[in-house]
C-alpha positions as CSV (number, residue, x, y, z in Angstrom):
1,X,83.9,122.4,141.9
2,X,85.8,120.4,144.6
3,X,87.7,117.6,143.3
4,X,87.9,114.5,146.0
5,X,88.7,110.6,145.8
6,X,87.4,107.4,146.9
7,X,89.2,104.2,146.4
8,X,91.1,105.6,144.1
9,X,89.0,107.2,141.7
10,X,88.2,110.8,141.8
11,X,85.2,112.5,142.0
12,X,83.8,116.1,141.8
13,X,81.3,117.8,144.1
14,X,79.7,121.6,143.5
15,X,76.7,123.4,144.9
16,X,74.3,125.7,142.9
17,X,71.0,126.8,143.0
18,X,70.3,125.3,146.3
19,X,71.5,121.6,145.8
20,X,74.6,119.6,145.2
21,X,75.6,117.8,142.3
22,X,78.0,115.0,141.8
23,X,80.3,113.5,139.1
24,X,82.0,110.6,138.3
25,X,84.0,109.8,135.3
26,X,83.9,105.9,134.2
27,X,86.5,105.6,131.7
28,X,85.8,102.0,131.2
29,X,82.7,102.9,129.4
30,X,83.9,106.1,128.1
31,X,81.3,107.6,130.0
32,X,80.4,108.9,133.7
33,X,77.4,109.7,135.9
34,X,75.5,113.0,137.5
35,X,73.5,113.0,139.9
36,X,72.2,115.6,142.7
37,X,71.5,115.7,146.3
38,X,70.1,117.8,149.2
39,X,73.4,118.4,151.0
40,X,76.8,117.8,150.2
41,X,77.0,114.9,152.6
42,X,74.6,113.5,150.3
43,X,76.6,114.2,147.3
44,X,79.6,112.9,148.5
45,X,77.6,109.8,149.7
46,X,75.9,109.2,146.1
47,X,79.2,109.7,144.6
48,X,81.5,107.1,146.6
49,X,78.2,104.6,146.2
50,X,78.4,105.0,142.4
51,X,82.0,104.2,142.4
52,X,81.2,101.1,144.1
53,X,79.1,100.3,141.8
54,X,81.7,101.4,138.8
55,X,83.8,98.9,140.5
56,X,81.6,96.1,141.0
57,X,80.8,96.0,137.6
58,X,83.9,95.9,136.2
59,X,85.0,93.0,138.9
60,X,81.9,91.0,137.0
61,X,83.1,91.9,133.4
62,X,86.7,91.3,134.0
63,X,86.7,87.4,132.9
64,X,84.3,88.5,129.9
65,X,86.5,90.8,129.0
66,X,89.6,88.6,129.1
67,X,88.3,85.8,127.7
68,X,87.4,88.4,124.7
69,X,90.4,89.9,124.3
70,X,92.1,86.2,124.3
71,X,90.0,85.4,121.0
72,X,90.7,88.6,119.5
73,X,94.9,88.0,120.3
74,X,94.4,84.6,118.8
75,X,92.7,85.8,116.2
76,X,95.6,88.5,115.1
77,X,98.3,85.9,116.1
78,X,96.5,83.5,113.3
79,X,96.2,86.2,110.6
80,X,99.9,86.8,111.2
81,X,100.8,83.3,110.9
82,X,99.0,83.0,107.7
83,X,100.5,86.2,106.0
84,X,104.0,85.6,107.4
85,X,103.4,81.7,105.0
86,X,102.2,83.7,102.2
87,X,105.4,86.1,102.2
88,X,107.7,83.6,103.6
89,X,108.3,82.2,99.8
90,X,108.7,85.6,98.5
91,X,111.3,86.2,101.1
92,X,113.3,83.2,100.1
């Protein structure tokens, strides 16, 4: 296997059995994708499309995500508040 990068994000390329095959880990979805090709040029090329695609898709979810993890923060921060009035007499 030959390791490589595009934009930042690495990618592997090997050859068996008369084609190439390609992977790319997407840690944002615990996860990544295969695929095989003809040549190695078209590995390589499948691969750095894929990781375009990673990325677009995580440029889409990013206000999702933030807007999620916002509500879950506020969410902690008012748990917190309320056990920090229950205890606060019992600290006293």
């Amino acid at each position: 296997m030959q390791a490589r990068s595009y934009q930042g994000t690495s990618f592997e390329v090997w050859n068996g059995n008369e084609s190439w095959f390609w992977m790319v880990l997407d840690l944002g979805r615990n996860g990544g994708i295969i695929g095989a090709a003809a040549t190695e040029d078209g590995a390589v090329r499948d691969a750095r499309a894929a990781i375009e695609e990673i990325r677009a898709r995580a440029r889409k979810r990013a206000p999702e995500t933030i807007e999620r993890d916002l509500i879950v923060w506020r969410f902690s921060l008012a748990r917190l508040a309320r056990y920090l009035a229950r205890i606060a007499p019992a600290a006293a």
